[in-house]
Residue, then its C-alpha position, 0 to 999 in steps of 0.5 A: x214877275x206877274x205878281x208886280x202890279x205894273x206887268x199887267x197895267x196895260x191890260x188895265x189901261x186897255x180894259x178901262x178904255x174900252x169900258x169907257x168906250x162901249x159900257x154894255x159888256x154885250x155889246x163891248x165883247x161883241x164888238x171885240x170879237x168882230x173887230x179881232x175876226x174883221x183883222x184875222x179875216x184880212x190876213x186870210x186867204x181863200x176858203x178860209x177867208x170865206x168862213x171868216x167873212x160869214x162869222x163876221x156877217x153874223x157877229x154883225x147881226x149879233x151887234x145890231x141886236x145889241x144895238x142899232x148905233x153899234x157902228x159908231x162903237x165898233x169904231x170907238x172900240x177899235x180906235x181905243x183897241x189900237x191907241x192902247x195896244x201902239x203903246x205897249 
């Protein structure tokens, strides 16, 4: 099942979007991993919660480094994350 090349063309369809989303691998997996720990964090409660809002707080940091306009790829990002996954 794997092997067939339409098991994992969804994924292929997900990664080429976000690669013409965010370009820069840094950046583009920085941005992923903020929006995958911002979802999680909603779903959290508690001191839990707390230590996720501060692992966001320093992802945020890391995408400003990376670069200054990172807002308008983390929203690029998410959207191309969503329009895909609401496919599958």
């Amino acid at each position: 099942m794997l092997k067939d090349a339409r098991t994992l063309s969804h994924l292929d369809r997900l990664h080429e979007q976000l690669n013409l989303a965010v370009p820069e691998p840094m950046l583009r997996e920085a941005l992923t991993h903020l929006w995958d720990l911002s979802r999680l964090m909603r779903r959290t409660e508690g001191e839990d919660r707390v230590q996720l809002h501060e692992m966001v707080v320093l992802e945020q940091v890391l995408c400003g480094r990376l670069c200054s306009d990172w807002r308008e790829g983390y929203i690029t990002n998410g959207v191309s994350f969503l329009q895909t996954t609401q496919r599958v």
